[in-house]
Each structure stands twice: as structure tokens, then as C-alpha cells.
N, C-alpha and C positions, 0 to 999 in steps of 0.2 A: 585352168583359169578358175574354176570353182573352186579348186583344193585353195589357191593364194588366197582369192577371197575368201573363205571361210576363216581361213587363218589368220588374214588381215584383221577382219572383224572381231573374229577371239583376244586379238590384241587389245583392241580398242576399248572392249567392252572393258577389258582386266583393269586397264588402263583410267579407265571414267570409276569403275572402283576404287583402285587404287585413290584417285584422288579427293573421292566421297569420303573417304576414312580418314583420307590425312587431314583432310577441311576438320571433318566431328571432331578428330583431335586436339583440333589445334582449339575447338571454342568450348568455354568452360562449361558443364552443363548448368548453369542457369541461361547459360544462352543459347540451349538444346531446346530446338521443337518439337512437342510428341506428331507426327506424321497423321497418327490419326486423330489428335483431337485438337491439335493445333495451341495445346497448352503450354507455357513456360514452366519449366521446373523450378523450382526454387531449390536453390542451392543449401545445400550442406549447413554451410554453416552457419543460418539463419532458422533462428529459435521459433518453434512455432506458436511461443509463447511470446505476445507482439507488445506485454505489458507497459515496457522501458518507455516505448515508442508513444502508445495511449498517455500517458502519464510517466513524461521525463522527470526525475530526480526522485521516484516515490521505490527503494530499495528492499525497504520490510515489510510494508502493508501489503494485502494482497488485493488487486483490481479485480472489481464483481459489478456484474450489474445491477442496479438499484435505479428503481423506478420511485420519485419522488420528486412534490411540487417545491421543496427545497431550493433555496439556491445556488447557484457554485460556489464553493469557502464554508458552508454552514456545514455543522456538524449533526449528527440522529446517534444517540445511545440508545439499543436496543437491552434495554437490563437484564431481559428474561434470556435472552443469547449470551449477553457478554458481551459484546460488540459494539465495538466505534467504525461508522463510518463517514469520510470526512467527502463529502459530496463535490463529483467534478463534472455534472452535467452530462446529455446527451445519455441518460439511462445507466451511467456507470458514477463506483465511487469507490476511496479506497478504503480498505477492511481492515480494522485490528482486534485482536481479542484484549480485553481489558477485564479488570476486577470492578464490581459494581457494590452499591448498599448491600450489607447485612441486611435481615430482618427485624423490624424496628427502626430502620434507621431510610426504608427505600421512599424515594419521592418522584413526581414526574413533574415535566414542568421546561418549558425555556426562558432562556435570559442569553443576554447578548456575552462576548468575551472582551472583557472590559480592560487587562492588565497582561502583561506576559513577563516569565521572571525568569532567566535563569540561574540554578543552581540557590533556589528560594532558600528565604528561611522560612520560619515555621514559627507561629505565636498560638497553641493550642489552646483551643473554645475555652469559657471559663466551663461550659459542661462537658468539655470531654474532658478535662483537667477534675473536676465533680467523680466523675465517675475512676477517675485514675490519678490521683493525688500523686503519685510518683513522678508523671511529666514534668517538665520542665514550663517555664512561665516565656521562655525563647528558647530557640533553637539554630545557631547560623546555620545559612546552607553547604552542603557537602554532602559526600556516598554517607552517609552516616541519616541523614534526615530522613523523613518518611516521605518528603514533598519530592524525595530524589533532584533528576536531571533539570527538568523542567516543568514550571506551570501553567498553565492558563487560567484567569481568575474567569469568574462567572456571575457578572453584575456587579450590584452590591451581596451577593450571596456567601456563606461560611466554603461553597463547594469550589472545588475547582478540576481541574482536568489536570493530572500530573505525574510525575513519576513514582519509585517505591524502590527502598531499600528491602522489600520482601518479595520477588519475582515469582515465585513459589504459590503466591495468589491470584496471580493473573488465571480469569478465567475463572471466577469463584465472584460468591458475594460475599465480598469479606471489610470491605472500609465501612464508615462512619458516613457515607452518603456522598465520601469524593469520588470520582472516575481514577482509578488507580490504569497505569501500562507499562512497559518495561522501560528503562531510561534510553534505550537506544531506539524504540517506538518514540516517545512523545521527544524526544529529539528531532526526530524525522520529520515528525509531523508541525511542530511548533515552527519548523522552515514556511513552513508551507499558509500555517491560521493566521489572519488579519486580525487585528482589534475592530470589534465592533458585528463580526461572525457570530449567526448564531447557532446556539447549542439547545439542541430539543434532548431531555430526555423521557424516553416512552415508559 
């Protein structure tokens, strides 16, 4: 009688395993419990980079946090960085590196974004024209312009935020005192800026 029952119960046991195993099987591990700490796993193929999600449609910039009394939409160039970040609240914003003023030529200061253009033309200063008699008095826009993909103008001011037929600057202090970024940056971002945003540079 002992021996059936033990044998019985050996079955049984095998048996509640067996179907322990075939259940985990069957459920994906993000819908696996850890036993001991009662955690959800997060699955494979979820990025543990959650950036998309914070900030949907933002593909090149990179999301950082940024603590500022700023509003959401307004823009902080940090000149001594290189950096544009374009402020989306809640301690975070998005990040790009940009080309800032030469020396001689750096200023700080805000003003609202007054204009947006794509694929600008270009009417250069009568003094950066002074200093470079070569420019042209117009310029239509195209990959050819210096104003590149996109710009945002800035008040009534000569400055603007925009793209660059010279990529190779980004990251430098290298313009005449515009925010220079890559055309596929200020593309991004130009989705994203209002008229009437505003742009502090530090």
C-alpha cells in the first residue's frame, strides 16, 4: 500500500511539473514573474532607451535632461558647448550640437522666432559683403546656399538658426554670429519650432 502510494504521489508531483513548465512556456517572458521579487521582466525587444516614447517624432537630437525656467517650444544656445536645446518641459530637452560665432562676431541675447523658410535664400549683410566683395548681392535657395535646408529667422535680427552647406563646422565657432546645424538637424527640428518661440542665446 505504501509502495502504490509513493508511486502514486511521484506521479503526481512529476505531473504538476510537468505542467508548471508547459504554462512558463507557453507565456512570453515579459509576462514572466521573478518568484522572488515579484518583478516583470521586460522583454527583449524593448529598448531601454525610452527616448521615442518621451519625445515622439524627435530622431536625431538627443533627449537630456535640462533643468530650466524656460518654456516648452523655446530654444537655450549654449555657445560655449555648441549646443542647441530645444525645451520640452518636465526637466528634459532635446540636444543638438551646432556651430556658433567666431570670435568677433559672438553675442548673447534673446528674441522671439519671427519667420520660418524653407530651403531660404540668402541676401548677405552689406558688411559681411564689406568684408568679402566676392559674395553675391542674392543667393536662391538650394544645397548650394549657406542658409542650407532650413531657417528660422530671429526678430528683426541679421541672425538666424539654420542649416549649412559646410557640415564639417558643426561643433566649432565658426559663422558670422548665425546658429549654423546639419540640414537633416534643423529639418527635424523646424517640425517641431512655433513662430513666436523663443531663442535665448547664452
Amino acid at each position: 500500500m505504501n509502495k502504490l502510494f509513493t508511486t502514486f504521489a511521484a506521479a503526481a508531483i512529476a505531473a504538476g511539473l510537468f505542467a508548471t513548465a508547459a504554462t512558463a512556456a507557453s507565456v512570453s517572458p515579459s509576462q514572466q514573474v521573478s518568484p522572488s521579487q515579484g518583478v516583470v521582466i521586460v522583454p527583449a525587444s524593448t529598448s531601454a532607451n525610452q527616448d521615442n516614447v518621451k519625445a515622439p517624432g524627435f530622431k536625431r537630437g538627443k533627449i537630456v535632461n535640462f533643468e530650466t525656467r524656460a518654456a516648452t517650444g523655446d530654444i537655450i544656445i549654449n555657445t560655449r558647448q555648441n549646443r542647441l536645446y530645444y525645451v520640452l518641459g518636465d526637466g528634459q530637452a532635446v540636444m543638438y550640437r551646432v556651430a556658433t560665432a567666431k570670435r568677433g562676431f559672438e553675442w548673447k541675447g534673446s528674441h522671439k522666432v519671427s519667420a520660418k523658410a524653407k530651403w531660404p535664400s540668402w541676401s548677405p549683410p552689406s558688411e559681411m559683403r564689406a568684408r568679402h566683395p566676392e559674395l553675391p548681392t542674392f543667393m536662391a535657395g538650394g544645397p548650394e546656399n549657406p542658409l542650407g535646408a532650413r531657417a528660422l529667422y530671429l526678430g528683426s535680427s541679421i541672425y538666424r538658426i539654420h542649416g549649412t552647406n559646410a557640415p564639417d563646422s558643426i561643433g566649432k565657432a565658426a559663422s558670422s554670429g548665425c546658429i549654423r546645424m546639419l540640414n537633416e538637424d534643423v529639418t527635424e527640428l523646424y517640425k517641431f519650432v512655433k513662430l513666436g518661440a523663443r531663442v535665448t542665446v547664452l
